[in-house]
KOLVEXMAR-118228 format. One record per atom (N, C-alpha, C): x, y, z; residue in three letters. Coordinates in steps of 0.02 Angstrom, whole numbers, plus 50000, padded with zeros to 5 digits. Last residue first. Layout:
XYZALA/...
//
This chain:
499925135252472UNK/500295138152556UNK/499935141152600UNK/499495119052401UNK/499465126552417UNK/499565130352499UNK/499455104952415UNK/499975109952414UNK/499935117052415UNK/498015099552400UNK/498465099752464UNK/498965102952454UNK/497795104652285UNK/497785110952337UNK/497935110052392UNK/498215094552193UNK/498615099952181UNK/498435104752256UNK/497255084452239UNK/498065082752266UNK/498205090652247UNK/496005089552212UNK/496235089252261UNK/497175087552281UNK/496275091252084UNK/496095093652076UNK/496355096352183UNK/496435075352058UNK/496805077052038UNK/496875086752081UNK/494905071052073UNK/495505068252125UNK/496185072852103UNK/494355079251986UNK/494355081152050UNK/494935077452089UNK/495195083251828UNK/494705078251867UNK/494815080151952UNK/495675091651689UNK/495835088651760UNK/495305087951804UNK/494815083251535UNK/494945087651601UNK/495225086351662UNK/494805080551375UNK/494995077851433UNK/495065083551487UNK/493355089051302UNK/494115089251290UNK/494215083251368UNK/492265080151200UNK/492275084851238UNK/493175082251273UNK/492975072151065UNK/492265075051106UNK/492475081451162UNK/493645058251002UNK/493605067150991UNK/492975066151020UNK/493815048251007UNK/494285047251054UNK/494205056051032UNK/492655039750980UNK/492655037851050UNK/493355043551082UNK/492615043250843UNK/492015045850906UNK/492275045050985UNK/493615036850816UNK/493695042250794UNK/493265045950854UNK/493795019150911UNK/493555025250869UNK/493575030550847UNK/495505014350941UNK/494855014950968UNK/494595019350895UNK/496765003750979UNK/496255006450945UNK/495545008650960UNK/498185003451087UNK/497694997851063UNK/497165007451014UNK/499494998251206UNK/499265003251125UNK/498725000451099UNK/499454996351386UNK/499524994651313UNK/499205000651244UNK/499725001251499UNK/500145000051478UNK/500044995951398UNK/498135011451491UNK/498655006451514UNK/499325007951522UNK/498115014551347UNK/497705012551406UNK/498145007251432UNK/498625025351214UNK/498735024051263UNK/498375020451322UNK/497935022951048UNK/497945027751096UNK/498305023651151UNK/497515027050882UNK/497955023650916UNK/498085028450987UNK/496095025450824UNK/496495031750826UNK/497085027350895UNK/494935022450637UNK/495445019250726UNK/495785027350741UNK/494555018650499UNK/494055025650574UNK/494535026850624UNK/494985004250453UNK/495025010150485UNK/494555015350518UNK/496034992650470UNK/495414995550510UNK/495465005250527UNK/496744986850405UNK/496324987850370UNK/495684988150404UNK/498014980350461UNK/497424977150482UNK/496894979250439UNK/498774993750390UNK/498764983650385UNK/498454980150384UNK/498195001750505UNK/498285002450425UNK/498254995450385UNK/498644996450623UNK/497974997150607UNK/497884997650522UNK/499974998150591UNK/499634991050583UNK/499044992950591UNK/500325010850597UNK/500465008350525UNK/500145000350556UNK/499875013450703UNK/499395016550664UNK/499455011850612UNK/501005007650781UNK/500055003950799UNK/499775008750755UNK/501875017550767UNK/501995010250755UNK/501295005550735UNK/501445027750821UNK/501625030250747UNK/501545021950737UNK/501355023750959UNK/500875024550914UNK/501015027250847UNK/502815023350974UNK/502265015350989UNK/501345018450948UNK/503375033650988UNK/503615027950934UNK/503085020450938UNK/502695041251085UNK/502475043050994UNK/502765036650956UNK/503295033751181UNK/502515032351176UNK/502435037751105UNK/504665036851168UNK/504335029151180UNK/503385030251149UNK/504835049451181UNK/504815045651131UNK/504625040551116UNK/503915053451314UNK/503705055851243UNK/503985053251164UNK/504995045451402UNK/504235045451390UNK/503945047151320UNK/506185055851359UNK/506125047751342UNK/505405044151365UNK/505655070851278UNK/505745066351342UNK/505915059951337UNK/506155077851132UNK/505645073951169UNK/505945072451242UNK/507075093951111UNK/507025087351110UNK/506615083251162UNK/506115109251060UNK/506725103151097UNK/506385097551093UNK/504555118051093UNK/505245115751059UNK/505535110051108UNK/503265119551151UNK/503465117951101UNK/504005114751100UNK/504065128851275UNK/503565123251279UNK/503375117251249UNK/504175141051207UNK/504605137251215UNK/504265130651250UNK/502935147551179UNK/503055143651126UNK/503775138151170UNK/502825152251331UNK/502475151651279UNK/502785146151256UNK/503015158051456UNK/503635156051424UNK/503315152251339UNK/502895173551539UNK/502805170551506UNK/503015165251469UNK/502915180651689UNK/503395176751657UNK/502835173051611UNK/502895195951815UNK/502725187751770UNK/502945186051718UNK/503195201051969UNK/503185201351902UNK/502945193751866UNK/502775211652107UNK/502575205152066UNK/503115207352011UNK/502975215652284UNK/503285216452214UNK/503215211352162UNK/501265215552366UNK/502145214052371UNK/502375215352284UNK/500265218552416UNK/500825223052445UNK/501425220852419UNK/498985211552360UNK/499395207952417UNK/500095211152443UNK/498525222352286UNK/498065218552338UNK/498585215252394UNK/499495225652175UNK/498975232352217UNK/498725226852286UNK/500125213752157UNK/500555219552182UNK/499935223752202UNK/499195206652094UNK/499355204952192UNK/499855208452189UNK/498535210751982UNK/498055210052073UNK/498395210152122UNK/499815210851915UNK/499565217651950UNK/499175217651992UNK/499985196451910UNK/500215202851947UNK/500285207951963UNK/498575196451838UNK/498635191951903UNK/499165197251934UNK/498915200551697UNK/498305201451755UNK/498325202351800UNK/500195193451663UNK/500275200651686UNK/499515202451725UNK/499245181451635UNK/500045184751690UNK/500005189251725UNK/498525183051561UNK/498305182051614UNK/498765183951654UNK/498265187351429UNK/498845192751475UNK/498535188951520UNK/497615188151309UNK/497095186651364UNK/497505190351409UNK/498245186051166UNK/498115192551207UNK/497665191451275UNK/498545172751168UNK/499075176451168UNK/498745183351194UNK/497465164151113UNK/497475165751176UNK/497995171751214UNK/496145165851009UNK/496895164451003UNK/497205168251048UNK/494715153551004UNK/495065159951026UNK/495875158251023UNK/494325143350881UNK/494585143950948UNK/494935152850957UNK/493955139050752UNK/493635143950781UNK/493785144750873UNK/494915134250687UNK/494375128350693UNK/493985132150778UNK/495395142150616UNK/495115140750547UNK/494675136650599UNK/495485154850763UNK/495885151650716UNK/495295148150673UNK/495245173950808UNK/495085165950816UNK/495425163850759UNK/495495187950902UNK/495365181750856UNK/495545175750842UNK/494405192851023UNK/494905191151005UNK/494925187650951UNK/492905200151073UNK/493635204651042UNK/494205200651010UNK/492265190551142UNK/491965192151055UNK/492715197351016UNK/492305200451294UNK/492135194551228UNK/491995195351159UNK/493695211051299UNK/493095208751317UNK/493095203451266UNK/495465206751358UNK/495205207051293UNK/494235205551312UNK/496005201851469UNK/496245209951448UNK/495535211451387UNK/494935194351581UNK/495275193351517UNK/495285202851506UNK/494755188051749UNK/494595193551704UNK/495145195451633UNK/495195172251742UNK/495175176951768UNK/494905182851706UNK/495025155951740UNK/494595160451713UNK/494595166551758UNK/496475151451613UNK/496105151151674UNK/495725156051661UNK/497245146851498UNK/496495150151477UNK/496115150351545UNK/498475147051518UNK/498255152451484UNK/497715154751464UNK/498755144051687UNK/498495140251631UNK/498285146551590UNK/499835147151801UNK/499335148751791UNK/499225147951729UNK/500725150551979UNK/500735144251925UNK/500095145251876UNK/501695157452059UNK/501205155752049UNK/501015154551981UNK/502865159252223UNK/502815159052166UNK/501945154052128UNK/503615170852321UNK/502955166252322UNK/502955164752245UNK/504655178852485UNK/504495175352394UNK/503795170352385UNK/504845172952625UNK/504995179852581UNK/504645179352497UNK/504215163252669UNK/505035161352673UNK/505175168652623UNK/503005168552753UNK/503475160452795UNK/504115161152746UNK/502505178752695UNK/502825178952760UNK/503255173152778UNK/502395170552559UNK/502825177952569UNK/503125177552640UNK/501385163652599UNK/501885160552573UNK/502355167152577UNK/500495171752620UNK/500635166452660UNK/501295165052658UNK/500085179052517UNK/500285183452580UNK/500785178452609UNK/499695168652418UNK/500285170652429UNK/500625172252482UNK/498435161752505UNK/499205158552492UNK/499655162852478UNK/497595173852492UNK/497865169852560UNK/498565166852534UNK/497545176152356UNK/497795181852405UNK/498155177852471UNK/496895165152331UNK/497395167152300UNK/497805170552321UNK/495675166952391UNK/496025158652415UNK/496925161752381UNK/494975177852348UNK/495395176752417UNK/495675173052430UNK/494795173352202UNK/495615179252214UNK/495625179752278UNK/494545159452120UNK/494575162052190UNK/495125167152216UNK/493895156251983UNK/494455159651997UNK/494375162152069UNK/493555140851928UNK/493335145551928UNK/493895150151990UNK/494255126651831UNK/494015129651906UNK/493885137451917UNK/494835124551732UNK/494445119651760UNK/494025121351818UNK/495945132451697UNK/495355134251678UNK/494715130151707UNK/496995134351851UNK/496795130251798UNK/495965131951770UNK/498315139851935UNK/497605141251913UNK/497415139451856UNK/499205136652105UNK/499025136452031UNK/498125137352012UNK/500365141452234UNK/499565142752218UNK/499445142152132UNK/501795139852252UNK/501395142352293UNK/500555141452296UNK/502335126552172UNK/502335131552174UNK/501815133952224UNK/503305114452171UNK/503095116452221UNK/502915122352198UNK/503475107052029UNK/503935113652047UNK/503875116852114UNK/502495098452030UNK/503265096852021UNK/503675101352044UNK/501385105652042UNK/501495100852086UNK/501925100252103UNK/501325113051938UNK/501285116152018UNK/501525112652061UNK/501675108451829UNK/501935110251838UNK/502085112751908UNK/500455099551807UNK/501005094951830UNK/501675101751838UNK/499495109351794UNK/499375104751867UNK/500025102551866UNK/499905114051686UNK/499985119251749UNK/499885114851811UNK/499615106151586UNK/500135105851617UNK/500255112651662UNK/497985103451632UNK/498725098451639UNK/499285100951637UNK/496865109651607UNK/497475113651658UNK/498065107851653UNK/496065114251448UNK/496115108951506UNK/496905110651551UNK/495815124051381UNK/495115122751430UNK/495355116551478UNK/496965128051355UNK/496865132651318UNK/496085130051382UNK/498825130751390UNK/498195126851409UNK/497655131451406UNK/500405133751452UNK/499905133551379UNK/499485129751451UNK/500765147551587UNK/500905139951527UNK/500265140851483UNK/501345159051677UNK/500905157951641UNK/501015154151581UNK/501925162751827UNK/502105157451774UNK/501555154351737UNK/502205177351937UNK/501785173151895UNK/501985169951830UNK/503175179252089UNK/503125178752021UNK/502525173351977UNK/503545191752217UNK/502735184952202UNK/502985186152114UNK/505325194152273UNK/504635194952245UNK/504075187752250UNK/506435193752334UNK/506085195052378UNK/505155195052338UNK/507495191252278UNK/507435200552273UNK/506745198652313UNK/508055177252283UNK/508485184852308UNK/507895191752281UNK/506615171652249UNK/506985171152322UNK/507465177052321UNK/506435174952101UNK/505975175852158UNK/506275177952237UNK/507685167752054UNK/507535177452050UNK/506945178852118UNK/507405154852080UNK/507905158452118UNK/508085168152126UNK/505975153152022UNK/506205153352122UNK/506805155152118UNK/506425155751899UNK/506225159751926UNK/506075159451996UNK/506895139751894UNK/507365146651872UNK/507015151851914UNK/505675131751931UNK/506505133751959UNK/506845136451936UNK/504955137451803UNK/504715137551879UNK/505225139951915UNK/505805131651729UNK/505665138051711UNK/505575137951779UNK/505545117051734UNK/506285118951747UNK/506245126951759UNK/504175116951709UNK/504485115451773UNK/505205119951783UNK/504385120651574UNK/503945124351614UNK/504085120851687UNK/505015108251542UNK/505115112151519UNK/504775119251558UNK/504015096751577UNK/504595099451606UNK/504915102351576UNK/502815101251499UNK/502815100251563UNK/503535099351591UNK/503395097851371UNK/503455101351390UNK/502995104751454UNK/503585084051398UNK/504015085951372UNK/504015094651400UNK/502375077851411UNK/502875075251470UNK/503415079451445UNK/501515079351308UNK/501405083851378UNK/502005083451414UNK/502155075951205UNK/502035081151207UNK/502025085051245UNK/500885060751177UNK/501515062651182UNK/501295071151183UNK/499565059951311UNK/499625060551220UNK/500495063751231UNK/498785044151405UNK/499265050051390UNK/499485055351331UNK/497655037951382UNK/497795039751433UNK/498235044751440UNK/496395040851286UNK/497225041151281UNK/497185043551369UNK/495005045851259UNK/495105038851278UNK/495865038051285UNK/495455062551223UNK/494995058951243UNK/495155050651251UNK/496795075951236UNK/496245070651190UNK/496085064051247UNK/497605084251319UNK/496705085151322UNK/496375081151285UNK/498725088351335UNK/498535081251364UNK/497765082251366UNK/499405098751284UNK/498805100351317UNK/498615092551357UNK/500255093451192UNK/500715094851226UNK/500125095051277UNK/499555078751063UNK/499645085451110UNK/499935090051162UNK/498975069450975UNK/499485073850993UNK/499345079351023UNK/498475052550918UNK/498405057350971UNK/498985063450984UNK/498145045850766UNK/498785047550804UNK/498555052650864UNK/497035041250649UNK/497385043750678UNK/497785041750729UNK/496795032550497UNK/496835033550567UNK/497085037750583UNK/495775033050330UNK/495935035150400UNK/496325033050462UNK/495095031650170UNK/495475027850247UNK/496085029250289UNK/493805041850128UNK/494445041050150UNK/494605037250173UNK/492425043950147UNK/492445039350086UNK/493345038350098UNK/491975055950238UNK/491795054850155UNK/492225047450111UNK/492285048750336UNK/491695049450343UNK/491455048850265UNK/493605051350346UNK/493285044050342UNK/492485044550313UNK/493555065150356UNK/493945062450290UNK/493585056550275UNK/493135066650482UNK/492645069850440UNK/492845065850359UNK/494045060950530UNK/493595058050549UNK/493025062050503UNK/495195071150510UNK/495195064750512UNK/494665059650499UNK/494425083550583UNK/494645084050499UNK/494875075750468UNK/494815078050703UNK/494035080350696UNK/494125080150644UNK/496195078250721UNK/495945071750737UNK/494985072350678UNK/496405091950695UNK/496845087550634UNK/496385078950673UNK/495755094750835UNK/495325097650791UNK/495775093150716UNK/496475085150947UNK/495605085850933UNK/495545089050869UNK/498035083350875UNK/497705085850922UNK/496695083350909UNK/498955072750764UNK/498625078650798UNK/498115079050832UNK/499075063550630UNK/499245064350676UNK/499395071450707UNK/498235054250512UNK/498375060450519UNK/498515058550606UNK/498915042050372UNK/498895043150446UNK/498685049450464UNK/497805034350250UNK/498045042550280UNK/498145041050332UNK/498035024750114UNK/497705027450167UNK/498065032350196UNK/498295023149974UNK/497695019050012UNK/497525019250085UNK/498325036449864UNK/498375032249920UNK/497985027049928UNK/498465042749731UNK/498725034949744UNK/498625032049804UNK/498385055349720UNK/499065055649740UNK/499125047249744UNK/497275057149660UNK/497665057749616UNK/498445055149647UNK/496505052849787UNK/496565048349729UNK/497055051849671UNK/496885063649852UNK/496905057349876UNK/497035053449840UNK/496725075649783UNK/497055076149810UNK/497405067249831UNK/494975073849816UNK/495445073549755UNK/496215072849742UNK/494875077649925UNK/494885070349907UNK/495205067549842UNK/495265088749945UNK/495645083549997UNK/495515078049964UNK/494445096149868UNK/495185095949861UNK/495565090149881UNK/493135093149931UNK/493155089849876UNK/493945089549840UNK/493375102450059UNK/493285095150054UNK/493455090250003UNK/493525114349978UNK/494165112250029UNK/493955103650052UNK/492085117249946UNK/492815116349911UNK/493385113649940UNK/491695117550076UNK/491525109950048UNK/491955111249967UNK/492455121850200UNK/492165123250145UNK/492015117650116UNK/493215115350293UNK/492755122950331UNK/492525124850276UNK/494075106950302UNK/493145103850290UNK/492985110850298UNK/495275109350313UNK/495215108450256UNK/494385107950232UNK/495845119550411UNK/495345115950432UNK/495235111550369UNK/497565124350476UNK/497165123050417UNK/496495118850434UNK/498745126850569UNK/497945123750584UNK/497505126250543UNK/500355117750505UNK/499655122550496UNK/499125120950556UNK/501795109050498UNK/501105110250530UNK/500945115950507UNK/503355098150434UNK/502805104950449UNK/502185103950466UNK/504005085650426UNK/503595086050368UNK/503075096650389UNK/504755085050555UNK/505125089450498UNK/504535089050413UNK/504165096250688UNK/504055091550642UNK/504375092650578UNK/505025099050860UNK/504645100650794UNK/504465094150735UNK/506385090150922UNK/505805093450900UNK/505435095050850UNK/507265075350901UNK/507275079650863UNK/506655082850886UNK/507285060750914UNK/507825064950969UNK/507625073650948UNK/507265054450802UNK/506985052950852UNK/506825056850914UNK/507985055250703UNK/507545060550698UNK/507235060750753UNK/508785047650642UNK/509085049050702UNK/508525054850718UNK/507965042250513UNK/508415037350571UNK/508705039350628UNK/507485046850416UNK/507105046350481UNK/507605047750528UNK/508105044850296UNK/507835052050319UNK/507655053150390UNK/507875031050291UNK/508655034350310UNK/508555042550326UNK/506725025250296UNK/507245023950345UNK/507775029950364UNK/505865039150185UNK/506065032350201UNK/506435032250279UNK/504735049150124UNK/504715046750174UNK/505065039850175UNK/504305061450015UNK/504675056150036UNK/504815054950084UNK/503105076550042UNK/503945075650024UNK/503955066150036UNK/502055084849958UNK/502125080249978UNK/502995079649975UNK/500335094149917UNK/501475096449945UNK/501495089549976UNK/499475095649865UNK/499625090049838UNK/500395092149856UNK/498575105249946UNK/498855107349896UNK/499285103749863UNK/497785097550052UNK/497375104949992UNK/497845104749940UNK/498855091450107UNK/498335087050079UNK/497985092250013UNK/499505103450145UNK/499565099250105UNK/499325095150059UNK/498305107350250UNK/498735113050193UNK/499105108350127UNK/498475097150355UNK/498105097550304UNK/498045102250247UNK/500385100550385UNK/499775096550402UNK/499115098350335UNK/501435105150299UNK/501255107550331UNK/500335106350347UNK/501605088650175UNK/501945094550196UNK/501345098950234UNK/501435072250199UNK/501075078650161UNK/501475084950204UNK/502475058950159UNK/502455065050179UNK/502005069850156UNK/502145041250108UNK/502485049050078UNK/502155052550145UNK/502955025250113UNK/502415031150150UNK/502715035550133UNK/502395009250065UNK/502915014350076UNK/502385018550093UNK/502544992950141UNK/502204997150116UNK/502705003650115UNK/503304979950208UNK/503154978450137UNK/502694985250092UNK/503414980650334UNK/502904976350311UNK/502784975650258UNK/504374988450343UNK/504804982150363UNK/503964980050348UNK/503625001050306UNK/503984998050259UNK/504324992850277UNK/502845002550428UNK/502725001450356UNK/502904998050297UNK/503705004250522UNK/503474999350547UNK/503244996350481UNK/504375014850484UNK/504945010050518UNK/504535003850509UNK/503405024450479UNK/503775023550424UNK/503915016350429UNK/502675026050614UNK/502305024150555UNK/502845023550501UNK/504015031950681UNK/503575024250684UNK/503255022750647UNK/504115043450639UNK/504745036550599UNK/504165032150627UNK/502955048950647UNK/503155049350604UNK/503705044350590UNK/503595049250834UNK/502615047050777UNK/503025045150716UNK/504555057050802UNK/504595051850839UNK/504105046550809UNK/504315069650775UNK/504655066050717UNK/504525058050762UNK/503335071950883UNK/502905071950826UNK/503615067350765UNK/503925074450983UNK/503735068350984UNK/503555068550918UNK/503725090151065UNK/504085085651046UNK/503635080551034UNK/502345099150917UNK/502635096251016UNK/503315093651002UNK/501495111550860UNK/502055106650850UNK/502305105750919UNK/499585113250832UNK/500435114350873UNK/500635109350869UNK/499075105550677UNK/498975108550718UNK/499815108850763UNK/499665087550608UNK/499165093550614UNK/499385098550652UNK/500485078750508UNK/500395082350559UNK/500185088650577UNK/500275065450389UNK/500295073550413UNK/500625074450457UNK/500525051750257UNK/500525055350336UNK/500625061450337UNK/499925037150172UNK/500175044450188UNK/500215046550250UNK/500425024350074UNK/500245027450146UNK/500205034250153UNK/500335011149987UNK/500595020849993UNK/500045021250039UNK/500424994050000UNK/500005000050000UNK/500435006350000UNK/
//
């Protein structure tokens, strides 16, 4: 068979990782696999690069994606539908890996729908797709934003300040939960939960008096008062707000320099989050589902979306694994505020 493969939407570590697995596993079965260049933008526009062993082979170790990303919607027109398919059959396939997030998963499952063969790949740095226990991405840059944390406790501690550490996460708090936790930080704020500025106030003050410094942990889509009213910001092809102007940071430290007396500043670290090299978690588990796509492929099952349970890789539905986003969950919800100061 010709295979194809993407990658959708934000670029994580892990994504070259994905990508050799579906190669590695393909072609020791006897199939080859091309490259669509900058996720479904490609598919639209027949950009395709080659895909063997030897291009791969040390790629493992590597950020970003070297076939490129978009968040192109390709279904947001039914010209842009009839491209993709066309696109399909001129290019020879007999099937499509797409690998990405909920919305390159949602464009996946819309593909099957018309007549495509399909699987997907779970990706996300957000850890927000559905039946996956884990999605490469998070473990990566969750410590990456840890390590940040501990950089800024040490500015924090000599000058005596409350610093705010504002991460990705657009409706689900994961990696601000695994950052608060890991990093001890003073007080975190996850969109999952509605915004308590006395519980907020308390811990810092708190934390200030017992060792001088306070540091605070905060998801880019928590729900504090946004710089931007509603309806003001803009949005991407799969109609999500585009979170960069919200400023929760900077929000937050100006509440608790006027409210809590002490010297704030905040820290954004954005895109770096993104970059660098995978985790050895994050490679293992993109190299096991790039691997279980190219046999679902094989198997000649498709709709599938190769996911994590467990300790094993196994298949599930398109339906079963896009819906409403994964959320931090109460047990979870509770371990983070036994830590608060």
């Amino acid at each position: 068979m010709k295979i194809g493969v993407l990658t959708g939407g934000g670029d994580c570590p892990g994504l070259n990782a994905a990508v050799r697995g579906v190669v590695y596993r393909a072609t020791r079965q006897g199939h080859s696999v091309v490259g669509f260049l900058d996720g479904w933008k490609g598919l639209l526009d027949g950009r395709t690069m080659e895909l063997d062993r030897s291009r791969l082979q040390t790629l493992i170790g590597k950020g970003g994606t070297l076939l490129g990303s978009s968040r192109t919607n390709p279904f947001k027109t039914e010209e842009g539908a009839q491209r993709v398919l066309t696109t399909f059959r001129e290019k020879g396939l007999d099937a499509l890996v797409a690998i990405g997030g909920d919305d390159t998963l949602t464009a996946g499952r819309e593909l099957h729908r018309r007549g495509g063969r399909v699987v997907g790949v779970p990706k996300t740095m957000d850890n927000d797709v559905n039946a996956t226990d884990w999605t490469f991405g998070f473990d990566s840059a969750s410590s990456v934003a840890v390590e940040a944390l501990e950089r800024l406790r040490d500015t924090a501690d000599s000058h005596h300040r409350v610093i705010v550490l504002e991460v990705m996460g657009r409706h689900a708090g994961w990696v601000a939960l695994a950052t608060g936790i890991a990093g001890a930080a003073d007080y975190t704020l996850l969109p999952e939960e509605p915004f308590q500025e006395e519980d907020l106030l308390l811990s810092v003050k708190r934390a200030v008096q017992q060792k001088g410094y306070a540091l605070v942990v905060a998801s880019e889509g928590a729900q504090v008062s946004p710089k931007l009213k509603a309806g003001e910001a803009a949005k991407d092809d799969f109609g999500h707000e585009i979170l960069r102007e919200k400023g929760v940071a900077p929000f937050l430290a100006d509440l608790l320099e006027k409210k809590a007396g002490v010297e704030c500043r905040s820290a954004v670290i954005g895109h770096i989050q993104r970059g660098g090299p995978p985790t050895l978690f994050d490679r293992l588990l993109a190299t096991r589902l790039g691997a279980k796509a190219a046999d679902l492929v094989a198997a000649g099952e498709f709709g599938m979306v190769a996911v994590l349970r467990g300790d094993q890789v196994v298949g599930v539905s398109f339906d079963e694994a896009i819906g409403a986003p994964k959320l931090v969950t109460q047990p979870w919800l509770d371990l983070l505020h036994t830590f608060d100061s």
